[in-house]
BAVOVO-107012 format. One line per 8 residues: number of its first residue (from 1); for each residue x, z, y of N, C-alpha, C. Coordinates in nm, 2 decimals, always signed. Each point is the difference from the previous one (the first is absolute). Layout:
! residues N
NUM) X,Z,Y,X,Z,Y,X,Z,Y; ... .
***
This chain:
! residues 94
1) +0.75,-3.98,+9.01,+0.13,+0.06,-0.05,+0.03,-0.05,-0.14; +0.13,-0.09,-0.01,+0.01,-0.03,-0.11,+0.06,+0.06,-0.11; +0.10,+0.13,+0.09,+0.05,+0.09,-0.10,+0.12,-0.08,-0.10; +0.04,+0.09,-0.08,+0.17,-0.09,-0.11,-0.04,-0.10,-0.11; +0.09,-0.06,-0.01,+0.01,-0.08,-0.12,-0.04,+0.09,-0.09; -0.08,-0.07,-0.09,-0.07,+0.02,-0.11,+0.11,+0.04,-0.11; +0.13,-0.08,-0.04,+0.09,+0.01,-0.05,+0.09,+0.06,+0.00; +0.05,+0.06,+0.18,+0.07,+0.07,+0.01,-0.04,+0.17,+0.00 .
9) -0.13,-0.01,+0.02,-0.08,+0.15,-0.03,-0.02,+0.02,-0.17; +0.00,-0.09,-0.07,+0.01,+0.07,-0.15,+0.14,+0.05,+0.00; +0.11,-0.08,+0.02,+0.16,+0.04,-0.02,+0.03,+0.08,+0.06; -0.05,+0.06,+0.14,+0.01,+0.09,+0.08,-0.05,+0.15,-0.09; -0.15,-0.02,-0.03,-0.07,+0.13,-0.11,+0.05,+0.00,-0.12; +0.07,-0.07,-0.12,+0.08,+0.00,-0.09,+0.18,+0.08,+0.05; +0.03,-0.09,+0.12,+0.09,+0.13,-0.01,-0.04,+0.13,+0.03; -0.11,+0.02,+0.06,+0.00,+0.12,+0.08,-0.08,+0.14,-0.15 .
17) -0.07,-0.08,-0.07,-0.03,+0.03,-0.11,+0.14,+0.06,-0.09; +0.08,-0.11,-0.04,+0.15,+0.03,-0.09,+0.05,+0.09,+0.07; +0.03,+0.01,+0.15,+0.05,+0.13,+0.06,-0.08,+0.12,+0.08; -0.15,+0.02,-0.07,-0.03,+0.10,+0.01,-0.02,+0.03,+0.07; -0.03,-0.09,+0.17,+0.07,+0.00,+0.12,-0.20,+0.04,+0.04; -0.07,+0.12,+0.02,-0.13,+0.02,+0.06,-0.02,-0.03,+0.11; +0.11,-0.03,+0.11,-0.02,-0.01,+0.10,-0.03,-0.19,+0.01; +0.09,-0.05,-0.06,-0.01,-0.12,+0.00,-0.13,-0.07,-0.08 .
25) -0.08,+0.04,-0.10,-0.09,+0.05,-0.10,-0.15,+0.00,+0.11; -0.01,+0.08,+0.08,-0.10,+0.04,+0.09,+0.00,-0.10,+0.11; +0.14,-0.06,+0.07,-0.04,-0.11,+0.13,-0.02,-0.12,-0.10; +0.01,-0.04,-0.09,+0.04,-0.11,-0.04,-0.17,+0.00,-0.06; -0.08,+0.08,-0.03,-0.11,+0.02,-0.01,-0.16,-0.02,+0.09; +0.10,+0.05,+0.14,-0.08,+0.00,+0.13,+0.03,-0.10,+0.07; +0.12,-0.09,-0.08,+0.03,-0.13,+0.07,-0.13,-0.13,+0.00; -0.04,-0.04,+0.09,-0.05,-0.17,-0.02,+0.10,-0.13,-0.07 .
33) -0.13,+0.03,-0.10,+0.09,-0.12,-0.13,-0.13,-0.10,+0.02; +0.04,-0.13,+0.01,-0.11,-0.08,-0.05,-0.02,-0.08,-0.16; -0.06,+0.08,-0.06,+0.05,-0.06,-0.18,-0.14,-0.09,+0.00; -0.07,-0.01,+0.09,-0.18,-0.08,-0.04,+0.05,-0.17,-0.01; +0.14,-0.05,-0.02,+0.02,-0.11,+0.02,+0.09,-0.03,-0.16; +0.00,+0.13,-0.01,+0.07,-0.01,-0.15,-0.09,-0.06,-0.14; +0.03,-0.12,-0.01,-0.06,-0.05,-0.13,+0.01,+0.05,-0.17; +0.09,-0.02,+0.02,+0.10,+0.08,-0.14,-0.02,+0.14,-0.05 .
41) -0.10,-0.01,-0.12,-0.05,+0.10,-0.01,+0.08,+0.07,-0.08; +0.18,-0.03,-0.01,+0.09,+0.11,-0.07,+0.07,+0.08,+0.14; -0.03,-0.07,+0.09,+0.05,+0.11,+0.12,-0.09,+0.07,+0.00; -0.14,+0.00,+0.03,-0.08,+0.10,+0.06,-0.03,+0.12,-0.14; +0.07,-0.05,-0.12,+0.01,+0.07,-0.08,+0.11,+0.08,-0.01; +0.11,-0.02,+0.06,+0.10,+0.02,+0.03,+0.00,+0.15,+0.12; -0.04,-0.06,+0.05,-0.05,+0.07,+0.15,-0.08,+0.12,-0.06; -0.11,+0.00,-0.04,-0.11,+0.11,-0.09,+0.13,+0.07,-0.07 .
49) +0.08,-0.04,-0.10,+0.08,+0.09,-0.07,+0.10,+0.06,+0.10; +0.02,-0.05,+0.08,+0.09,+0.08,+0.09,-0.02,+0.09,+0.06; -0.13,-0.02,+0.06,-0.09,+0.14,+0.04,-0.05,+0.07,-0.06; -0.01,+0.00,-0.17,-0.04,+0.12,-0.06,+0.13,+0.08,-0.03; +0.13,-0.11,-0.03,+0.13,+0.09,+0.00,+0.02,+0.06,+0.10; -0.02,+0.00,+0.11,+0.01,+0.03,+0.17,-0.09,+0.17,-0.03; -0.11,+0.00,-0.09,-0.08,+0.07,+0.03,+0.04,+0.10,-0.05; +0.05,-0.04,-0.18,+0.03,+0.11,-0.10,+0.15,+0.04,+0.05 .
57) +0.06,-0.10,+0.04,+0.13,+0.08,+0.10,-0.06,+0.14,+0.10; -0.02,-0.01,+0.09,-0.07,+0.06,+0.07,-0.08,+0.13,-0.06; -0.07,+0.00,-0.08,-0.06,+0.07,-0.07,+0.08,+0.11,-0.07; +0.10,-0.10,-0.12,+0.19,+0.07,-0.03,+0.03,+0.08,+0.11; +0.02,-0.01,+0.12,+0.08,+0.06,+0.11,-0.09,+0.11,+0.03; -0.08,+0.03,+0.02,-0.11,+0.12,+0.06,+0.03,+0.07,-0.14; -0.06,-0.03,-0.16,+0.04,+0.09,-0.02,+0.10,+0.12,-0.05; +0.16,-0.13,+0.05,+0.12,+0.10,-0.02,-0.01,+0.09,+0.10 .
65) -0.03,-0.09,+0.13,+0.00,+0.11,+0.10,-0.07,+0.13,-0.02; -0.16,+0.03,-0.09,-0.01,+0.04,+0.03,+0.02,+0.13,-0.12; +0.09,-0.05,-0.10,+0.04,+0.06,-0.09,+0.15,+0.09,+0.10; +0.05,-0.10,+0.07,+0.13,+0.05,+0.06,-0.02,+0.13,+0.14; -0.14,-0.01,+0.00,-0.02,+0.11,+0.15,-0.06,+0.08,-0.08; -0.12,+0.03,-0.10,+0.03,+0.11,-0.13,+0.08,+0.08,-0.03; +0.15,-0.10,-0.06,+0.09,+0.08,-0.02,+0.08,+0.10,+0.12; -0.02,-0.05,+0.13,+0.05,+0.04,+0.13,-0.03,+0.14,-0.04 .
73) -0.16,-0.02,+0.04,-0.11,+0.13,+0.01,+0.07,+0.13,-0.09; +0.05,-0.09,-0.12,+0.03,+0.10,-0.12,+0.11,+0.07,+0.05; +0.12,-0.09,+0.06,+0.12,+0.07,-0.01,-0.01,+0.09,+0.15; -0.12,-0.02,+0.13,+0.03,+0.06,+0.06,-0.04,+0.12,-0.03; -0.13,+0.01,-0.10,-0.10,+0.15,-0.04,+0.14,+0.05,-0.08; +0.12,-0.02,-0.06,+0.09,+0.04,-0.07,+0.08,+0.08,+0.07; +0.04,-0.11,+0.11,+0.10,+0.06,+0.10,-0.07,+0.14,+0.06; -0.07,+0.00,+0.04,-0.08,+0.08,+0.10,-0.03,+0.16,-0.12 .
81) -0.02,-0.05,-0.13,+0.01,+0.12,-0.09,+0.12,+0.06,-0.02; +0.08,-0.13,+0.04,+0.15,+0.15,-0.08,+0.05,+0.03,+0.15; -0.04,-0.05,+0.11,+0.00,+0.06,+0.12,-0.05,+0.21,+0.03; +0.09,+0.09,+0.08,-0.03,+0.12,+0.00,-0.11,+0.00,+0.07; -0.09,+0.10,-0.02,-0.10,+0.00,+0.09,+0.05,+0.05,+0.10; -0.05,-0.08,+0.13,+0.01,+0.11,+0.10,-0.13,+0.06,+0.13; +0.04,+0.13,+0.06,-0.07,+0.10,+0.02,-0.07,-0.09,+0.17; -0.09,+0.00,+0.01,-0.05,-0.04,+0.10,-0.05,+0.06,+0.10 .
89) +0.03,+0.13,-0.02,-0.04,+0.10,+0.09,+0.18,+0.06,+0.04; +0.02,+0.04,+0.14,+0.07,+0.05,+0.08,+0.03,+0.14,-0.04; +0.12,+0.02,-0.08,+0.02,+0.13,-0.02,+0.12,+0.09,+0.05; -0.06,+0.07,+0.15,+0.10,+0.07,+0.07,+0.05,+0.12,-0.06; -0.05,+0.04,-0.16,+0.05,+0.16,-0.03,+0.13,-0.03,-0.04; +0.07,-0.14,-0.04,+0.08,-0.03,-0.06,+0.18,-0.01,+0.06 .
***
């Protein structure tokens, strides 16, 4: 399996990087790249920086998320406080 161009899989993970795009981030990762033919040791340097930006992207994103499902938790424990209580028992004297 020879898998994509070596060149068109950096410009493919640089955009997908610039737009943030995780989904594109993840196949483009699991893809078959053949770089063992690459001489040029400013691509494969190239390539290494890409993937640690790939990483600390990635890394950025979990922890908004998980700053952003915190805050959820917060406003739902809010809502649910200024919510009435109600009686959970069946009251026929009423």
């Amino acid at each position: 399996m020879h898998g994509e161009n070596p060149q068109m899989w950096v410009t493919k993970f640089k955009i997908a990087i610039i737009e943030k795009d995780t989904d594109a981030l993840v196949r483009l990762i699991n893809s078959p790249v053949d770089f063992s033919r690459e001489n040029d040791p400013q691509k494969i340097k190239e390539v290494m920086y890409l993937l640690n930006e790939a990483s600390a992207l990635l890394h950025a994103l979990k922890e908004e998320l998980v700053i952003s499902m915190q805050q959820i938790k917060k406003n739902i424990s809010f809502i649910n406080s200024t919510q009435p209580q109600r009686n959970s028992k069946l009251n026929i004297k009423s």
